[in-house]
C-alpha positions as a Python dict, from the first residue, in 0.01 Angstrom:
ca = {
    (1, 'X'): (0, 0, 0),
    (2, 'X'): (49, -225, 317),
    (3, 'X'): (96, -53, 629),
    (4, 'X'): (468, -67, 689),
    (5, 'X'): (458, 136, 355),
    (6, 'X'): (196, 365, 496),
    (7, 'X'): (430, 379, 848),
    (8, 'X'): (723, 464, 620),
    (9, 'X'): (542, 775, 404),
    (10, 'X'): (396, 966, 755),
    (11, 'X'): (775, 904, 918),
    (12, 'X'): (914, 1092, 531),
    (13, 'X'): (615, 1341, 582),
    (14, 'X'): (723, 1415, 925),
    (15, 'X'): (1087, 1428, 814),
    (16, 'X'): (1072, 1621, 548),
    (17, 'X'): (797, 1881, 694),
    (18, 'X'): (864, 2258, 743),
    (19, 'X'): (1085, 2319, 1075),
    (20, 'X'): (936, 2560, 1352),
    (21, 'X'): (1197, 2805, 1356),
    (22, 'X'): (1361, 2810, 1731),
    (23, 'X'): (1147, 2449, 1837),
    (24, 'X'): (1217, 2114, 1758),
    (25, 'X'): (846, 2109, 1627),
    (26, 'X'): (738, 2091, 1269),
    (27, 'X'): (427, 2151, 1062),
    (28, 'X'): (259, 1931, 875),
    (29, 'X'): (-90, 1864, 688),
    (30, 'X'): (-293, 1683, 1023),
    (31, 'X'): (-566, 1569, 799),
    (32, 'X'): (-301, 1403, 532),
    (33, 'X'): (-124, 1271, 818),
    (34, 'X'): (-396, 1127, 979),
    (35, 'X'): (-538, 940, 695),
    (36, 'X'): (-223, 786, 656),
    (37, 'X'): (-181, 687, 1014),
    (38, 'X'): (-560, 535, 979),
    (39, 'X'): (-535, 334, 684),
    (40, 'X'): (-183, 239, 862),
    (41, 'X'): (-398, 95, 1164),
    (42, 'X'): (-666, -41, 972),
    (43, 'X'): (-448, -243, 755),
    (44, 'X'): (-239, -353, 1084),
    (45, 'X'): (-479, -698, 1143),
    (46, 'X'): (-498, -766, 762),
    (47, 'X'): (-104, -744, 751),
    (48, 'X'): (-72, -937, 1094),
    (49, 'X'): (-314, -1196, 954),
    (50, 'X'): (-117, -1203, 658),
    (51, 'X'): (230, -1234, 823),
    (52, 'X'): (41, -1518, 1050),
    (53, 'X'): (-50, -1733, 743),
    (54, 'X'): (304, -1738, 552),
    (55, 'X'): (444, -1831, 887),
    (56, 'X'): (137, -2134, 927),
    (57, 'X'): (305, -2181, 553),
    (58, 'X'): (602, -2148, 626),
    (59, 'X'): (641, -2437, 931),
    (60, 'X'): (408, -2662, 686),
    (61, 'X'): (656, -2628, 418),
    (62, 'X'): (969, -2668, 659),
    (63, 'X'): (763, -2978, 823),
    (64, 'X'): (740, -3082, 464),
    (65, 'X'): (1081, -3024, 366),
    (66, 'X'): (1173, -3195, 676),
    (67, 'X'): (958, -3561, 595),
    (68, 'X'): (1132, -3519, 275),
    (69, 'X'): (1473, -3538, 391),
    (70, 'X'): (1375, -3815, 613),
    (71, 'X'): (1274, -4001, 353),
    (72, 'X'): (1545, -3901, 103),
    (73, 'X'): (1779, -4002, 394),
    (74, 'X'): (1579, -4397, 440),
    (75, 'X'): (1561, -4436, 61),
    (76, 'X'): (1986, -4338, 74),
    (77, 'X'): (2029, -4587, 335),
    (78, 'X'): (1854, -4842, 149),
    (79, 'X'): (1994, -4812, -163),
    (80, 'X'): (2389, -4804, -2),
    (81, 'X'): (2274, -5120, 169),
    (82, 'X'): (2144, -5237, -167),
    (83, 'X'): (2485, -5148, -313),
    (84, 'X'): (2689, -5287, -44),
    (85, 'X'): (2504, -5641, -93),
    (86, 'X'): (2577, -5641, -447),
    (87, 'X'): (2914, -5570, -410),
    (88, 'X'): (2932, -5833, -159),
    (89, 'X'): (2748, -6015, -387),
    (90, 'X'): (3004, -5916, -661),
    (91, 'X'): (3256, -6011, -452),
    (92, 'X'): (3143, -6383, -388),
    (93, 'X'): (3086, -6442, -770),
    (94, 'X'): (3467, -6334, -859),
    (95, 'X'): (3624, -6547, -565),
    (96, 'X'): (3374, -6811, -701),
    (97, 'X'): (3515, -6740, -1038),
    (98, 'X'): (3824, -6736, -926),
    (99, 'X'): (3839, -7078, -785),
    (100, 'X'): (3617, -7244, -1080),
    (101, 'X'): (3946, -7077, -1290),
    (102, 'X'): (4190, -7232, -1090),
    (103, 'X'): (4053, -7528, -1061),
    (104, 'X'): (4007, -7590, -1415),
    (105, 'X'): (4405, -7459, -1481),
    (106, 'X'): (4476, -7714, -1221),
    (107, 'X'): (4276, -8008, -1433),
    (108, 'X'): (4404, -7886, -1746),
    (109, 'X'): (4767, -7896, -1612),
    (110, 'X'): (4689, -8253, -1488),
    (111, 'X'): (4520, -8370, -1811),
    (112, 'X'): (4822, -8203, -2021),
    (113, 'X'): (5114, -8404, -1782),
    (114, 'X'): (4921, -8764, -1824),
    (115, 'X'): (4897, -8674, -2184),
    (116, 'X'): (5254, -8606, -2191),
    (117, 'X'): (5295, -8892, -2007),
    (118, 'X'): (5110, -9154, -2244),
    (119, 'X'): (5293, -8966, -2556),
    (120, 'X'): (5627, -9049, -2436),
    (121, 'X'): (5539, -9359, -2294),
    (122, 'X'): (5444, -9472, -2648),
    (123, 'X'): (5686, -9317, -2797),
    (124, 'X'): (5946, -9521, -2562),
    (125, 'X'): (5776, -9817, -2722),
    (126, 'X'): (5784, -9702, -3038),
    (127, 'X'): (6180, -9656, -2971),
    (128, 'X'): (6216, -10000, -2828),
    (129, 'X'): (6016, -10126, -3111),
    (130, 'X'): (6215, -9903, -3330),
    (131, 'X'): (6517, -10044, -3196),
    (132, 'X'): (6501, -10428, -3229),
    (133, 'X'): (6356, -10363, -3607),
    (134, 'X'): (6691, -10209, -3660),
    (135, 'X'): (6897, -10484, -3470),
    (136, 'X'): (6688, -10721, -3706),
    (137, 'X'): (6745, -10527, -4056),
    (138, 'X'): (7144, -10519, -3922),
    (139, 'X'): (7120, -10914, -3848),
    (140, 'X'): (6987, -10953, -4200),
    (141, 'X'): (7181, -10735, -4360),
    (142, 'X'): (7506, -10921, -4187),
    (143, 'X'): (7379, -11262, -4266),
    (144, 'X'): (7337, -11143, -4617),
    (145, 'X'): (7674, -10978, -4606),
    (146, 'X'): (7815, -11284, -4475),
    (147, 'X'): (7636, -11480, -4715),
    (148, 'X'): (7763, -11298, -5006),
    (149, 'X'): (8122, -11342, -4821),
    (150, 'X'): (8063, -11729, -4849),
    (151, 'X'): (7940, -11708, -5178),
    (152, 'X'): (8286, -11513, -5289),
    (153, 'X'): (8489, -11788, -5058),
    (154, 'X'): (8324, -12049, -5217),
    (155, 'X'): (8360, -11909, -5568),
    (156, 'X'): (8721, -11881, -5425),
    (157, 'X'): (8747, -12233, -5293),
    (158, 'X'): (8571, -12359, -5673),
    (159, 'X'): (8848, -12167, -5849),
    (160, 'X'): (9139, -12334, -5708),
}
């Protein structure tokens, strides 16, 4: 039993001890009483030196919990700051990506209009050449026509 126990059991003693009828005094069992009381002050420094330790404990632990935050608060800091370069490094590698897409779009548009380009410029060749082959095969096919015409004119010109 510590001695706030001990304090507590002589106060319910006291309390619950017979009444002096007409006095505000009681009776009660001094030698039961008094051992109580004297184990009460005996264990007062052992109690006291107890009570003295948890608080030496208990700033050690707060100092303790304290350094800990601190350093849960540093290693936070560090690893936002961490985060915040990477997303900054993030950033710079999608604007980087960004432009290495539109450049390439931009080469790939080029390369598709000079390939368009040299398509229809040999196909306008091919069209010219196209063109005086069929002026030729008309040519020949009116000199043969008109050849044939002579020959029927001069089969004409035989037969009279």
């Amino acid at each position: 039993m510590d001695s706030i126990e001990k304090l507590t059991s002589a106060i319910t003693m006291v309390e619950e001890a017979r009444s002096v009828p007409l006095s505000a005094s009681c009776v009660v069992h001094r030698s039961e009483l008094l051992e109580i009381l004297d184990d009460a002050k005996n264990g007062l420094p052992q109690d006291f030196a107890t009570a003295q330790n948890l608080l030496l404990t208990r700033d050690a632990i707060l100092e303790e919990g304290r350094t800990s935050a601190e350093q849960l608060v540093v290693m936070a800091r560090e690893e936002v700051a961490r985060m915040v370069e990477q997303t900054s490094i993030v950033q710079s590698a999608r604007d980087e990506s960004q432009r290495i897409l539109d450049d390439a779009r931009a080469t790939a548009d080029r390369e598709r209009q000079e390939v368009e380009d040299y398509i229809d410029s040999r196909l306008a060749t091919l069209e010219v050449i196209l063109n005086k082959t069929m002026d030729a095969v008309s040519r020949g096919r009116e000199r043969l026509a008109g050849a044939h015409d002579n020959d029927v004119l001069s089969q004409l010109a035989a037969d009279k």
